[in-house]
Structure formats: structure tokens, C-alpha cells
C-alpha positions as CSV (number, residue, x, y, z in Angstrom):
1,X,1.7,-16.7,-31.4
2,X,0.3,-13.6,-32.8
3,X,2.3,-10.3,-32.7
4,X,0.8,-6.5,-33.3
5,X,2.7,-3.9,-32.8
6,X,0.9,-0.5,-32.5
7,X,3.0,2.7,-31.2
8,X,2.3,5.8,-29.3
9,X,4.5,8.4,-28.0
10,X,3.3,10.8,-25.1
11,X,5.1,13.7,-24.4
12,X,4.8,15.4,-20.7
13,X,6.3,18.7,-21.0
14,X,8.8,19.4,-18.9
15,X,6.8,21.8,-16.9
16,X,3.3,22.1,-17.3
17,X,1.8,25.0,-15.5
18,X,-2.0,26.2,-14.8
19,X,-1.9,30.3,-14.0
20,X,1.3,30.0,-12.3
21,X,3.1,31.8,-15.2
22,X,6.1,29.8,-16.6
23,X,7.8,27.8,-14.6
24,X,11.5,27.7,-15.6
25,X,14.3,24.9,-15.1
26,X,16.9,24.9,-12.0
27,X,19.5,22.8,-13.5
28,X,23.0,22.8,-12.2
29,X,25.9,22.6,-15.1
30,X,26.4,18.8,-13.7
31,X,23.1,18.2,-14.1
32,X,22.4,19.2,-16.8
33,X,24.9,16.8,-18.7
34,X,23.7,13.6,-16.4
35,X,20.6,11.7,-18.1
36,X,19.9,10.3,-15.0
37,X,19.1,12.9,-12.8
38,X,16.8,16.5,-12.9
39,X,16.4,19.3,-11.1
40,X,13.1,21.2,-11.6
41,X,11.1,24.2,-10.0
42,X,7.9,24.0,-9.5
43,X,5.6,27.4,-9.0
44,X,6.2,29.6,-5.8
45,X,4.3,29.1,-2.8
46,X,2.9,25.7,-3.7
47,X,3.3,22.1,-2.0
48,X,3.2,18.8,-3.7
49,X,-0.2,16.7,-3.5
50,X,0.6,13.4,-4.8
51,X,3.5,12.3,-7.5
52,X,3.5,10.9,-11.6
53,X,5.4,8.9,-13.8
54,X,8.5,12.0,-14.4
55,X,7.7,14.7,-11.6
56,X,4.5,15.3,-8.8
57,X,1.2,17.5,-8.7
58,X,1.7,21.2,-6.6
59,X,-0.8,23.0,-4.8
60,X,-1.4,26.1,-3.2
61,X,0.3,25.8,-0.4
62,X,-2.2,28.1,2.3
63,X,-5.3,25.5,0.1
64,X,-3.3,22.8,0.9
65,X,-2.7,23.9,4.7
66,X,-6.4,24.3,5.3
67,X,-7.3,20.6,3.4
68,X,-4.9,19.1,6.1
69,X,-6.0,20.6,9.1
70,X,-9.9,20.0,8.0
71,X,-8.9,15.9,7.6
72,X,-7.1,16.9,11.5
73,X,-10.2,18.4,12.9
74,X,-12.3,15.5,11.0
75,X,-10.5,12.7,12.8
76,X,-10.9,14.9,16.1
77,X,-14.5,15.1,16.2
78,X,-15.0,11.0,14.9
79,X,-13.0,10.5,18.2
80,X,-14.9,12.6,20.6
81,X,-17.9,10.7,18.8
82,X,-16.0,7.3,19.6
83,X,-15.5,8.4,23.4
84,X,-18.6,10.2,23.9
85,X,-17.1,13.5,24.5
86,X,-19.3,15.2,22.3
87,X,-23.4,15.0,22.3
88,X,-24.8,13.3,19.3
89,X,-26.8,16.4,17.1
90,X,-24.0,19.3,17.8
91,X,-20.9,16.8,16.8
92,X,-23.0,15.4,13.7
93,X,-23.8,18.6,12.5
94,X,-20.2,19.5,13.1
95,X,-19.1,16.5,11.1
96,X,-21.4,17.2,8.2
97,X,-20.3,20.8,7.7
98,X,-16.6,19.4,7.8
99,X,-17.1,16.7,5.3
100,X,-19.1,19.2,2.9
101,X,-16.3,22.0,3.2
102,X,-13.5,19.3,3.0
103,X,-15.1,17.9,-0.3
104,X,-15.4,21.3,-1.7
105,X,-11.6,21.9,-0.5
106,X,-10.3,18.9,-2.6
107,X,-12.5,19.6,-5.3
108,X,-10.6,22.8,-5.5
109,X,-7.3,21.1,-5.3
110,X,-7.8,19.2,-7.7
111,X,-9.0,21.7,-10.6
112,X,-6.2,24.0,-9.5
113,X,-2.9,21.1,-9.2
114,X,-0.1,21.9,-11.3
115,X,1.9,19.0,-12.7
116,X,5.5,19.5,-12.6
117,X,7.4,16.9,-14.7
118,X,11.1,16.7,-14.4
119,X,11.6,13.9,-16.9
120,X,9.3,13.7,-20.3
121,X,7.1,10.6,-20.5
122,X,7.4,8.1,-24.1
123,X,5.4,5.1,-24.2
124,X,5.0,2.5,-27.5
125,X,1.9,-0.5,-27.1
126,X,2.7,-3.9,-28.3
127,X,0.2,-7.3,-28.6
128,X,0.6,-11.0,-28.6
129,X,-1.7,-13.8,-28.4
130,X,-1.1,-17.3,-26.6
131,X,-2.5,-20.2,-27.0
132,X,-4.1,-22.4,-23.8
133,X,-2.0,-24.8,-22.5
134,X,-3.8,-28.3,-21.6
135,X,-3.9,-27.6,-18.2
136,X,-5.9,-24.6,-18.0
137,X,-3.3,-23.0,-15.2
138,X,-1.5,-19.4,-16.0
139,X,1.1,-17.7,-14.2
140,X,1.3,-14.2,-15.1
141,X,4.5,-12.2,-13.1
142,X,4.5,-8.2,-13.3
143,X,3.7,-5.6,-10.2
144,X,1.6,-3.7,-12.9
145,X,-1.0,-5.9,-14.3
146,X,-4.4,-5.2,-15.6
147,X,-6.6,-8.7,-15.9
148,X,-9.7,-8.9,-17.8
149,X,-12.0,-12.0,-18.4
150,X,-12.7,-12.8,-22.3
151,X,-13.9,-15.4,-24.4
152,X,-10.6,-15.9,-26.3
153,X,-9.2,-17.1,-28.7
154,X,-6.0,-18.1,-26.3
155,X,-4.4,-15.5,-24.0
156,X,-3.9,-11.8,-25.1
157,X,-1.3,-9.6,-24.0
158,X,-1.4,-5.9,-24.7
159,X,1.7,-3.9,-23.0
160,X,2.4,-0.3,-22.8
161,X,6.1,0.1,-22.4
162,X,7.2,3.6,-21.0
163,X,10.5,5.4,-20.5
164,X,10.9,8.5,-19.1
165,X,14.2,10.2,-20.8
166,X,14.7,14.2,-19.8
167,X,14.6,15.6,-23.6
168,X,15.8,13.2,-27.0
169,X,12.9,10.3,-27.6
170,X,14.0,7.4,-26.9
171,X,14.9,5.0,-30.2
172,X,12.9,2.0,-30.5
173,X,15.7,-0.3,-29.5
174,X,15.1,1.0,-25.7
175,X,11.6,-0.1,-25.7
176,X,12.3,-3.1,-27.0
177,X,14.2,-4.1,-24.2
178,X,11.3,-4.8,-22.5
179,X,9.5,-7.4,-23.8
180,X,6.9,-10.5,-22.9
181,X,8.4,-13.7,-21.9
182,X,6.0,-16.6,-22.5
183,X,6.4,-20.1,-22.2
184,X,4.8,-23.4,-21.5
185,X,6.6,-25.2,-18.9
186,X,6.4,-26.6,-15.0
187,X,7.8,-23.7,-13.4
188,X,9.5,-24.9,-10.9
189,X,11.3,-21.8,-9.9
190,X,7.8,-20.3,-9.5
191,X,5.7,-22.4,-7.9
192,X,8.1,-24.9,-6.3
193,X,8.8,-28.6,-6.0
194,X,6.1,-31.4,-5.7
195,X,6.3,-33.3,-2.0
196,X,8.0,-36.2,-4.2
197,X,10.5,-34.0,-5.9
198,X,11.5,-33.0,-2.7
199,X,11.9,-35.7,-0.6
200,X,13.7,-37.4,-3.3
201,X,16.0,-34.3,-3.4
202,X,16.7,-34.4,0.2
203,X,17.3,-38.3,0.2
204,X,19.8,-37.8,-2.5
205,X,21.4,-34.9,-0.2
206,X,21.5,-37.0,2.8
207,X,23.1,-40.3,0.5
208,X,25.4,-37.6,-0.8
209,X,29.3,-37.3,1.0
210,X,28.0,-34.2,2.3
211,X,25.2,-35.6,3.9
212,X,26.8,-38.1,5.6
213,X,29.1,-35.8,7.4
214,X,26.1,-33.9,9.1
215,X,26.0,-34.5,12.6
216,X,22.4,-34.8,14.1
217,X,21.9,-30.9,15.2
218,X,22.6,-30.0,11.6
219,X,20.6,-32.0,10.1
220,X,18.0,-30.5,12.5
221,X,18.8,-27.4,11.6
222,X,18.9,-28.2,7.8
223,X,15.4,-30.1,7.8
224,X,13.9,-26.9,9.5
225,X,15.8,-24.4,6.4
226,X,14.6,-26.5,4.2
227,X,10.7,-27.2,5.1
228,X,10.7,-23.1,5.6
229,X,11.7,-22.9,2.1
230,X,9.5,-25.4,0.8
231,X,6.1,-23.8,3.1
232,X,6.7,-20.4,1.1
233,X,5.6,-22.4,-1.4
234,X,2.2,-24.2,-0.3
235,X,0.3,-21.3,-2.2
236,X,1.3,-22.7,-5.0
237,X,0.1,-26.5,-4.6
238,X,-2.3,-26.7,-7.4
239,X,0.5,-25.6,-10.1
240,X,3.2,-27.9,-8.7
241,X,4.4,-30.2,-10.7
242,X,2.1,-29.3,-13.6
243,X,2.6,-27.7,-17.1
244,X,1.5,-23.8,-17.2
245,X,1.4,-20.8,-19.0
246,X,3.8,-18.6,-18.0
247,X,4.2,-15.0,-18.8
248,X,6.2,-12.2,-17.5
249,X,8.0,-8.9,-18.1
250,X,11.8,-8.7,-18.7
251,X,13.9,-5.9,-18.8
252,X,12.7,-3.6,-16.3
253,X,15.4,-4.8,-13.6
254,X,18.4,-3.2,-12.9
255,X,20.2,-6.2,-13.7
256,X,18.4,-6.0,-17.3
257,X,19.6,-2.6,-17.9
258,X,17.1,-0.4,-15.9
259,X,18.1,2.0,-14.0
260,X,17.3,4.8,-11.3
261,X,16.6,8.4,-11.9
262,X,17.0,10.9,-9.6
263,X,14.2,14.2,-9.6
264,X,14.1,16.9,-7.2
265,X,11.4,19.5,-7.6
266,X,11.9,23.2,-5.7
267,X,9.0,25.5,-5.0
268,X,10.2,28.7,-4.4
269,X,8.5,29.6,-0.9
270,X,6.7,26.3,-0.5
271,X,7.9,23.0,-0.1
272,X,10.6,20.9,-2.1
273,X,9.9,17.0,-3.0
274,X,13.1,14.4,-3.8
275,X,12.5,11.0,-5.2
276,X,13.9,8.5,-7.4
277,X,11.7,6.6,-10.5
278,X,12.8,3.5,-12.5
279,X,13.6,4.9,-15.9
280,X,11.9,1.5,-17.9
281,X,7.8,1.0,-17.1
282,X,5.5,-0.9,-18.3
283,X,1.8,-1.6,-17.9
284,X,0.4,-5.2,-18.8
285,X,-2.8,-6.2,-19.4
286,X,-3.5,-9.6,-20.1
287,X,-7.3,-10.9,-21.5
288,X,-7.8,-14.2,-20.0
289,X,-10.1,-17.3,-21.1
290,X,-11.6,-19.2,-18.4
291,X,-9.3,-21.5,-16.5
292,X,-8.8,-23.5,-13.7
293,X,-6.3,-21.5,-12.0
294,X,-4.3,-18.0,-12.3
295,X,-1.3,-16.6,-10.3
296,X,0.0,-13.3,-10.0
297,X,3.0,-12.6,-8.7
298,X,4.5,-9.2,-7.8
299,X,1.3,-7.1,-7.6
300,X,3.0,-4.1,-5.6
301,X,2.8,-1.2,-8.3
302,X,-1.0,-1.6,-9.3
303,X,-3.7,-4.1,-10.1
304,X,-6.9,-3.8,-11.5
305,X,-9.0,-7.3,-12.4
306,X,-12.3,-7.7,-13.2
307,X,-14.6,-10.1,-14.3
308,X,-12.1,-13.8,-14.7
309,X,-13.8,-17.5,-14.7
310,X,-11.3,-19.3,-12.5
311,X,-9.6,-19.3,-8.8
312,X,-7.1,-16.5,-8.5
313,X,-3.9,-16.4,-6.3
314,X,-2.0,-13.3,-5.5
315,X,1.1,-12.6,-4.0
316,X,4.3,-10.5,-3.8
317,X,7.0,-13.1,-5.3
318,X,9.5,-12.1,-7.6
319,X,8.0,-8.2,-7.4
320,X,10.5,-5.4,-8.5
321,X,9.0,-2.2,-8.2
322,X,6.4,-0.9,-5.8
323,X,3.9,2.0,-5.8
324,X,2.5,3.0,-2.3
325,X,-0.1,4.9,-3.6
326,X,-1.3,3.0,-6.3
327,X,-4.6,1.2,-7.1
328,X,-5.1,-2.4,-6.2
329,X,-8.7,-3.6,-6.9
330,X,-10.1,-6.8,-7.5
331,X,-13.6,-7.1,-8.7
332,X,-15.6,-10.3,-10.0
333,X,-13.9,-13.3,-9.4
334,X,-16.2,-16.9,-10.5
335,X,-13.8,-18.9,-7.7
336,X,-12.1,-19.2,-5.0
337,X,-9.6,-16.2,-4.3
338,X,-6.1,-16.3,-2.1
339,X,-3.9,-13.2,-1.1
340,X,-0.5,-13.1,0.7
341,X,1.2,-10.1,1.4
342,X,-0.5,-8.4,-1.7
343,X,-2.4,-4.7,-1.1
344,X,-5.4,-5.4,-2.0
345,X,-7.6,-2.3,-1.1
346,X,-11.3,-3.3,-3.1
347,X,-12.6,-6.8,-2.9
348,X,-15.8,-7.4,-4.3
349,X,-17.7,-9.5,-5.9
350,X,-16.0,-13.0,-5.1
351,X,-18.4,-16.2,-5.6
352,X,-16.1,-18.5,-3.3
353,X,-14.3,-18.2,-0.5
354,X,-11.6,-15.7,0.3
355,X,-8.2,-16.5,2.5
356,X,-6.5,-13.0,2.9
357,X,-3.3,-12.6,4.7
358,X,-1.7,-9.2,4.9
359,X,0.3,-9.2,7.6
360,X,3.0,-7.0,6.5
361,X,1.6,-3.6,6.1
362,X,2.3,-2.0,2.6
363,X,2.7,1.9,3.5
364,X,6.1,4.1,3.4
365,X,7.7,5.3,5.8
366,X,10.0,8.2,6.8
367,X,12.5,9.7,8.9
368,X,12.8,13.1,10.4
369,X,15.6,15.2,11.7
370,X,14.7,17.7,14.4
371,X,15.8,19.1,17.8
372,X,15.2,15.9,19.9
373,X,17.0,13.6,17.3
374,X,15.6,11.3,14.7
375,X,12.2,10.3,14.4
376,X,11.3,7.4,12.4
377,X,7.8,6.4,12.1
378,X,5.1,4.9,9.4
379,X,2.7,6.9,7.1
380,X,-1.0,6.6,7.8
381,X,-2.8,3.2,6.7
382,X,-5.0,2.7,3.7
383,X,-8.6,1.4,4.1
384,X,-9.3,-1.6,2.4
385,X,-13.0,-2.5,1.5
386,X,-14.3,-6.3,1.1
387,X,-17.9,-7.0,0.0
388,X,-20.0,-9.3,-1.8
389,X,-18.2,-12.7,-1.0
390,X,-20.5,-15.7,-2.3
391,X,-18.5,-17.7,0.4
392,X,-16.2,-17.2,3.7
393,X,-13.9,-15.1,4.3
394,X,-10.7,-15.4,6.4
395,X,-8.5,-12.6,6.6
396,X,-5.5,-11.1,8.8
397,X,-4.0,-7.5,8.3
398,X,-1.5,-6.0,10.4
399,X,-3.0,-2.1,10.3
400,X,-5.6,-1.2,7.7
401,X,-9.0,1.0,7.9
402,X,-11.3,-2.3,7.1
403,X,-15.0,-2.1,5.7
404,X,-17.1,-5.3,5.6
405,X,-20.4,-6.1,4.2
406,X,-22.5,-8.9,2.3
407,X,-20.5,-11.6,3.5
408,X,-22.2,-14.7,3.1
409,X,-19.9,-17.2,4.6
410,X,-18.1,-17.8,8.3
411,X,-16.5,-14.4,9.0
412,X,-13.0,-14.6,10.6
413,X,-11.0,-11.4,10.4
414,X,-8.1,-10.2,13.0
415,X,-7.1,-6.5,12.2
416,X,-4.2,-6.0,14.9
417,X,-4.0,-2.5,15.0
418,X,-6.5,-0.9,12.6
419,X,-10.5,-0.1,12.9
420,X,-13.2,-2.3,11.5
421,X,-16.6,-1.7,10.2
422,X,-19.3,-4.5,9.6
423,X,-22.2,-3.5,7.8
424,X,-24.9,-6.4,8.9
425,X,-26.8,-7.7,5.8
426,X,-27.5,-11.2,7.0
427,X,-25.8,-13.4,9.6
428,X,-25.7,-17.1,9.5
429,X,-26.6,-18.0,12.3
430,X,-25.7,-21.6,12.7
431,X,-22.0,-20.0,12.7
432,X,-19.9,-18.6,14.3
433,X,-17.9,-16.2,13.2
434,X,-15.2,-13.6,14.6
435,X,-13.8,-10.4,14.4
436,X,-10.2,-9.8,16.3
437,X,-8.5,-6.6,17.0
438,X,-5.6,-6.3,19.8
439,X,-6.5,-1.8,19.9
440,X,-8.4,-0.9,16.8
441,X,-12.4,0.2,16.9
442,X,-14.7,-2.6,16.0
443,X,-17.7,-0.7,14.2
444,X,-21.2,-2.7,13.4
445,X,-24.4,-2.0,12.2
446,X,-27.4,-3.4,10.1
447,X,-30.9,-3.3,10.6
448,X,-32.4,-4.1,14.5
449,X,-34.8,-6.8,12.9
450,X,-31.2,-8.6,12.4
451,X,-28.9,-7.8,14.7
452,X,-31.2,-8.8,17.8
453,X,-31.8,-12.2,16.3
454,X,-28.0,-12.7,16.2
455,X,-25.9,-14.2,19.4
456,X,-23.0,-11.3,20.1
457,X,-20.3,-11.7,22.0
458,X,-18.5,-8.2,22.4
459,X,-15.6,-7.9,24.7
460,X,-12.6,-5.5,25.5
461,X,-9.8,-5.4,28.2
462,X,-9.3,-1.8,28.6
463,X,-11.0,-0.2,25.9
464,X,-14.5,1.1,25.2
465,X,-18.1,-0.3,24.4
466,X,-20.6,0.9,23.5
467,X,-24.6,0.1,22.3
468,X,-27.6,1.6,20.8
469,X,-29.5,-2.0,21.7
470,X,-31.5,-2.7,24.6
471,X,-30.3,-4.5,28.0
472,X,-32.5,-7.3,27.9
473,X,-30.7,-8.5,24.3
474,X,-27.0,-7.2,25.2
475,X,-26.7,-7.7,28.6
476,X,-23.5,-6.2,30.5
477,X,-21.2,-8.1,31.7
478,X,-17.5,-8.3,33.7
479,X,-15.8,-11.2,35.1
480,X,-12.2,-12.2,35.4
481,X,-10.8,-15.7,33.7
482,X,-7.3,-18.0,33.4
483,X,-4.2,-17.9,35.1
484,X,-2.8,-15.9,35.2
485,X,-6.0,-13.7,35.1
486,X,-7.3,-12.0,32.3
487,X,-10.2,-9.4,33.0
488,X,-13.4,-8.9,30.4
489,X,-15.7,-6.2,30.1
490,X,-18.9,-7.4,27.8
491,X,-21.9,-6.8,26.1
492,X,-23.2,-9.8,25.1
493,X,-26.6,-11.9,24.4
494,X,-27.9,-13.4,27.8
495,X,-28.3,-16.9,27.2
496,X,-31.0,-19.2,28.3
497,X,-29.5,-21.1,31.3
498,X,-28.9,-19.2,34.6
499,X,-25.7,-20.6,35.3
500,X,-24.3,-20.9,32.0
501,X,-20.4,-21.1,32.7
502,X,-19.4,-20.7,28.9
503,X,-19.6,-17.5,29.0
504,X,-16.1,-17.4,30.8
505,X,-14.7,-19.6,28.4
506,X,-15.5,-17.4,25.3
507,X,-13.5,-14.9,24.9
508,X,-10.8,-17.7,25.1
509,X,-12.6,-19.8,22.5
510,X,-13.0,-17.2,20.1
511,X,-9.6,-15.6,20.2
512,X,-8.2,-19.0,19.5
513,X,-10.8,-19.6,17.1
514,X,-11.7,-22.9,18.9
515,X,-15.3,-24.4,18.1
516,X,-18.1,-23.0,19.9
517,X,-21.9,-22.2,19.7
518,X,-22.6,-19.7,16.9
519,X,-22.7,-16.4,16.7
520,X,-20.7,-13.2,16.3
521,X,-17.5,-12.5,18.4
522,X,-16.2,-8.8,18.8
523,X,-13.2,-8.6,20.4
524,X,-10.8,-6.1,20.7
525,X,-8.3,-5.7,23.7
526,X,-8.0,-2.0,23.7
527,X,-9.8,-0.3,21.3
528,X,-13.3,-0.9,21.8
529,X,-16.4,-2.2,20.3
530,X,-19.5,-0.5,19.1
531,X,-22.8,-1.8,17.8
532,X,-25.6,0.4,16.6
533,X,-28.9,-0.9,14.6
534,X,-29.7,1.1,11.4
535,X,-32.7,1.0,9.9
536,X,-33.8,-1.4,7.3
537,X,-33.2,-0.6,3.5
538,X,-35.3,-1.6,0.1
């Protein structure tokens, strides 16, 4: 192993202010003795527009105002778009002279944000290099990672460790409490048991005393605990039961010695912001060699990867922190690539296939007090974009604003509850291939010379379709199907038999993703299905 050690200290002053005048501190006698917690103002008449490591940006609050109500009236005019309520050239012009003043709006925001730290910002970098285990697999665990493909030597691991402390610099014993664990092992506790391992286990349990006493609905019951356990494992079958590298951050739990700081920022006139931060951060990034296999696990306070030689799996396990607002981007990937739970919100540039399961959506949430009680409700979605996949993709997201394009492969992608736009480069079409929504918009477009070559099957329930393609290649179409019934609006391509009765049976087929005659499937039960042809780009 190879250790550097290089150091940097960044100070954020305590207030940091942009023609505001000074901004002064607010703190109470108690607080001003407790290291743990700050009370700050931020300048008059001024709103917060996102938050930092230590404190949050503030705005003009009337700037501010008029940004939000543009986005209001933007999403107003998409939707009379959606529902035809307003006529094509006086809504797009509309929309255009929106979009232009909005982006001149935030423009302005952002030159004229104030950051307002309550807690000053220290950081120190370290370095280590690992060597390659035989196997070629890596397990890297940290819900801040940075990943970047190299040629090696071994494995490179470059950390920034922060801490945020409200005025004496830390001394280097606090940064050193976090530091990289790496090891060569079969990491069990990771990735789980091997199907040998376990039944072996669970013979040994039954043999046991114990065992013996179980009566026949416990040991039901226990075989059904215990194969839930072990499926939470199955992403993990290519590292069972093998050696790996394993690295990971300690010292950043609370267990380890981290703890919680308390901020509250006041702007005299405007709004007031109170949060809590970790006081111990740190951001890793690791230079990998290629491999056969990498895992992440944690990935909820940022990712960023580009450019790795291997088959990458994501997911949430043993995560500590989160960040709602932060950056998760994946871009270049020479493999296959699987997701669970993790919030990815830029895929790109995948040479295999992609399984991508998201059905937990990663927002916040919030609660508010008013007249008519409590109101407790979840912030607005993110939009998540997924392009250039060399093979298929299969994904399922409980909410997200979705963008597709240049997917090679078989397309199977259920959005429950958010919108979805395909951009039409090329369809296969000697497959079929689905896209699933029980009230989100389903959005697609691409180049006439394309989309009328391609079978589509669009369907809603109760929601809305609509076509800028001609009758003879999207016929309409209604019938009623099942028991009990289930009724179907349709566009969809006529086919070449008269009394072709598999046209009842697909909406069916494709919702239970059963095997049928290719082509694309658009379904969504309430929200609504539009296909438009674009016109053909160099």
C-alpha cells in the first residue's frame, strides 16, 4: 500500500455577503457556548435558494417570487398544451417567451445568491494505492463516491475529509478519524452467503435443539424470514463466496464519533431556513483498473462515474447520509449495469444492458401546519435522463420526470406515476418493447420515416391521446375486454387480417409483459399518450 498525504484547509466565512452590507451573527448566550449548534442571519428581505456544506444560498425574495411563479405559469401552459386547451402558435410563442425570461430570471439568481454559512468549512486530502486482488471484483461502500476508469497501477483512493466546526480549526486528530478501510476478503456481511453456505446453515439450525422444537407453521414462517433475507442479496451473486477488494469509509457514523449539528438561518423580512448537517464529510474518489465487477453501496449523497471497464452494480446498502439534491450521474460504463433503489438521475453511455429498479422515490418531504390541520405531502420529482444503451434496458421507477433515447435493445420501462419521453432514434423491430405508466404522460417522437414503419400499440383507460400521424397508420380504436371488464381507448397500427382478435388481448399481454408480436406498447391508464413525428436530423 502506498500512502500520500497532502492537506488543504478551506475556510467559509461565517457570513459571506454580495451588496447586502454585513450581515451580523444572531447568537443566543446558549448558543453561543454549544459547538454543535448556530444561529445565523442572513440579509433582509431575501429567501433561501438551495443549501451548502455549513449554511444555504439567499435570494431576493420579490426575484425569487417571480422565478417561482414563472416555473407555475410554465407547467400551466405545458398542460393546456397536453389537453388541447390552447391552439398550437399562440401557446408556443407563449412558452418560448417564458422559457427565455425564466432563464434570464435564474441567470440573475444566480449572479446575485448570497451564501450564508453558519458553520466554517476545513477539509485535508489524503491518498492510498491498492493492489488488485486475483479476482478482479471491488466493493467500494461510501454515499459520496467519485469513480474514474485508469490504467493503474492497482486501485487509487484520493479522499477529501471535511469538518465543519463554528470557529477553532479543527486539529488533525479529527480528520483522522476518518479514514479508508481496505481489505481483501469474502465479504460476507456485504454481499451475502453462497446457496451452499446457506443451506448448510439452515440444516445445522434445523439439527440444532432449537430446531427441533419448531412446530411446522414456524418453520414456515422461518423459511419465508429467512429466503427474504437471503433475496436482498441476489444482487450480489457474482461476488458471493469470492475474494474482493473492499474499501470503505469509517468514522463518519454517529456510532464512530460523528455527530449532528444544528443551523438555523434568519432573514430579517424574508424567510428563515432550519436544518441539521453531519459535522464529519468526506468525498472519495477511487481510480479503478479494469475489472470484472464493481459494487457501490450507499450512493445516496452524490455519485459521479465515468468512463470504468467492467459491469457496475449500485445500490443503497449500508448508506449513512443522504443528499436530496445532490448529483448522481453515471456516464461510460464498458458492461453490463444494475441499479436498486439508487438515484440515478443521468445514464449514458452504457455498452450492455441496463436493469434499473427505483421503486422507492428518493425526494423529501414535509409537513405543514395551517388552519385545516396538518398537511403532509412529497416534494416535486427529479427527472432522470437515460441514453445511449448499447443493449436493453429494463427499468421501474415509482415517480420520476423520464427522458429516453438511443436505446438499442428491448425497451421495458413502467413509470407509475411520473411522465415519459421517448425520443425515436431506431426501433428494433423484431421486438417488442413497452412503456407502462398507471397516470403519467407518455411523450414520443422521432422522425415520420421511422415511427410509421414501427407497429404501436397506444392505449389509456381514462386519460388522453393524442397523434400528429395519419389514420390509415394509427387507426382509432375502443373495445371492452376480461372480466370483470376493463375498457380501452387506442391508437394503434391496423394490422393485416380483418378480424384479427389480438388486438383485445394486447393491452393484457403487454402490461404483463407476456410474449407477443413486436412492436412498441404505450400504455398508460390515466395519463395519456402522445405521439408526434419530428423531422429527421444529420
Amino acid at each position: 500500500m502506498i500512502t500520500k498525504h497532502c492537506y488543504r484547509i478551506v475556510l467559509i466565512t461565517l457570513c459571506l455577503f454580495v451588496g447586502f452590507g454585513q450581515i451580523g451573527s444572531a447568537q443566543g448566550p446558549d448558543d453561543a457556548t454549544n459547538e454543535l449548534k448556530s444561529v445565523v442571519v442572513a440579509p433582509p428581505d431575501t429567501l433561501r435558494m438551495g443549501s451548502t456544506l455549513g449554511g444555504a444560498y439567499f435570494v431576493d425574495k420579490e426575484l425569487y417570487q417571480r422565478y417561482e411563479a414563472l416555473k407555475a405559469r410554465l407547467s400551466q401552459i405545458r398542460e393546456e398544451i397536453w389537453r388541447g386547451d390552447a391552439s398550437s402558435d399562440v401557446a408556443m410563442k407563449s412558452l418560448t417567451a417564458i422559457q427565455r425570461e425564466s432563464k434570464q430570471l435564474r441567470e440573475e439568481l444566480d449572479r446575485r445568491k448570497v451564501l450564508v454559512s453558519a458553520f466554517r468549512v476545513y477539509s485535508k486530502t489524503s491518498e492510498q494505492i491498492f493492489p488488485l486482488a486475483d479476482e478482479r471484483l471491488v466493493i467500494i461502500t461510501g454515499d459520496d463516491v467519485i469513480v474514474r476508469g485508469w490504467d493503474g497501477p492497482g486501485i487509487k483512493c484520493v479522499v477529501e475529509k471535511i469538518i465543519l466546526a463554528k470557529e477553532q480549526q479543527p486539529d488533525d486528530s479529527v480528520f483522522d478519524s476518518i479514514q479508508v478501510k481496505h481489505e481483501v476478503k469474502v465479504a460476507e456481511e456485504m454481499v451475502g452467503l453462497t446457496r451452499e453456505r446457506r443451506d448448510q446453515g439452515e440444516r445445522e439450525f434445523l439439527a440444532s435443539e432449537t430446531g427441533r422444537k419448531m412446530t411446522d407453521e414456524q418453520r414456515v414462517g422461518r423459511k419465508k424470514l429467512v429466503d427474504g433475507i437471503h433475496h436482498s442479496y441476489d444482487d450480489y451473486l457474482a461476488f458471493q463466496g469470492r475474494e474482493a477488494n473492499t474499501i470503505q469509509l469509517t468514522g463518519l457514523s454517529h456510532q464512530e464519533g460523528n455527530r449532528n449539528l444544528i443551523m438555523r438561518i434568519n432573514s430579517p423580512g424574508g424567510g428563515a431556513v432550519s436544518s441539521s448537517q453531519w459535522q464529519r464529510h468526506a468525498k472519495m474518489t477511487v481510480y479503478i483498473p479494469a475489472c470484472k465487477y464493481l459494487a457501490i453501496r450507499g450512493c445516496l449523497a452524490g455519485l459521479d462515474i465515468q468512463s470504468i471497464d467492467c459491469d457496475l452494480l449500485l445500490t443503497t446498502h449500508g448508506s449513512k447520509n443522504r443528499e436530496y439534491e445532490g448529483s448522481f450521474t453515471v456516464r461510460g460504463v464498458n458492461g453490463n449495469v444494475t441499479i436498486t433503489q439508487v438515484p440515478v438521475r443521468v445514464l449514458s453511455e452504457v455498452t450492455g444492458d441496463v436493469l434499473f429498479t427505483a421503486s422507492n422515490e428518493f425526494v423529501n418531504s414535509g409537513t405543514h401546519h395551517g388552519r385545516a390541520g396538518r398537511t403532509m405531502s412529497s416534494y416535486e420529482t427529479h427527472k432522470t435522463r437515460i441514453d445511449h444503451i448499447g443493449g436493453d434496458l429494463q427499468a421501474t421507477f415509482l415517480r420520476t420526470d423520464l427522458s429516453l433515447s438511443a436505446i438499442k435493445g428491448t425497451l421495458d420501462v413502467t413509470n407509475h406515476y411520473g411522465s415519459t419521453h421517448l425520443t425515436v432514434n431506431a426501433v428494433d423491430t423484431d421486438r417488442a418493447h413497452r412503456i407502462v405508466s398507471q397516470s403519467g404522460k407518455i411523450y414520443v417522437d422521432g422522425p415520420a420515416s421511422i415511427l410509421e414503419k414501427t407497429p404501436i400499440y397506444a392505449y389509456t383507460q381514462c386519460g388522453r391521446l393524442q397523434t400528429s400521424i395519419s389514420r390509415d397508420i394509427l387507426a382509432a380504436t375502443s373495445f371492452s375486454t376480461g372480466h370483470p371488464q376493463t375498457g380501452w381507448h387506442g391508437f394503434v397500427t391496423p394490422s393485416k387480417e380483418r378480424f384479427d382478435m389480438r388486438k383485445f388481448e394486447r393491452p393484457a399481454a403487454a402490461l404483463e409483459n407476456r410474449e407477443r408480436e413486436a412492436g412498441l406498447d404505450l400504455i398508460s391508464h390515466a395519463g395519456g399518450v402522445t405521439i408526434v413525428t419530428t423531422e429527421a436530423t444529420e
